[in-house]
N, C-alpha and C positions, 0 to 999 in steps of 0.2 A: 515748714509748718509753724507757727507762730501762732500766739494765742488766740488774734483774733479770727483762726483759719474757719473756725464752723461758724460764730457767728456772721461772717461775711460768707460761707456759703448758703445759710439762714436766709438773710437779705436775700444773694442772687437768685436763690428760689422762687420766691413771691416776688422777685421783681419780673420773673423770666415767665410766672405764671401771668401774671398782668399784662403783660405785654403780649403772650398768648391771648388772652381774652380780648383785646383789643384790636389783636390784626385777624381774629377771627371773624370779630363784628363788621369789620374792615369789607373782609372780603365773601363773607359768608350769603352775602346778597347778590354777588356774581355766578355764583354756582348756585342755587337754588337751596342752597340747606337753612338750617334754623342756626340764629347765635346761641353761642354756651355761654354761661355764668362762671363765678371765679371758681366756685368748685369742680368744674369738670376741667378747666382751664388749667388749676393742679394737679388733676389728677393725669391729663395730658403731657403735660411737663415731667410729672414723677417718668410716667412710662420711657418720655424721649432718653431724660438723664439716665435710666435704665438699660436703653439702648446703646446711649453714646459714649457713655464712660469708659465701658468696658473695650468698646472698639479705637477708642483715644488712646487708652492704657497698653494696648495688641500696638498699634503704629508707632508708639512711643518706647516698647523694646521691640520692636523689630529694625529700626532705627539704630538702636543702640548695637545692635548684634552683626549689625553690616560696618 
């Protein structure tokens, strides 16, 4: 962990939300739904990192303990 650990995870947030909003507009026309805006696009992202972290963090000592 080094100093610049949160402002670089700062950035990858709002990059990771962007890029949400972008492959939603993408594809959101294939399936019939409406495109989101950057705010639900965040608020999307918050949920996954929500999701995913905790399951990264499970595989990353179970790993260790084999």
């Amino acid at each position: 962990m080094g100093f610049f650990a949160i402002p670089a995870a700062g950035l990858g947030f709002f990059f990771c939300a962007w890029l949400t909003m972008i492959f939603w507009g993408i594809i959101a026309p294939d399936f019939g739904v409406k495109t989101i805006g950057y705010p639900m696009a965040m608020l999307m992202t918050i949920a996954l990192w929500l999701i995913v972290t905790p399951l990264a963090a499970a595989v990353v000592r179970r790993g260790r303990a084999v």
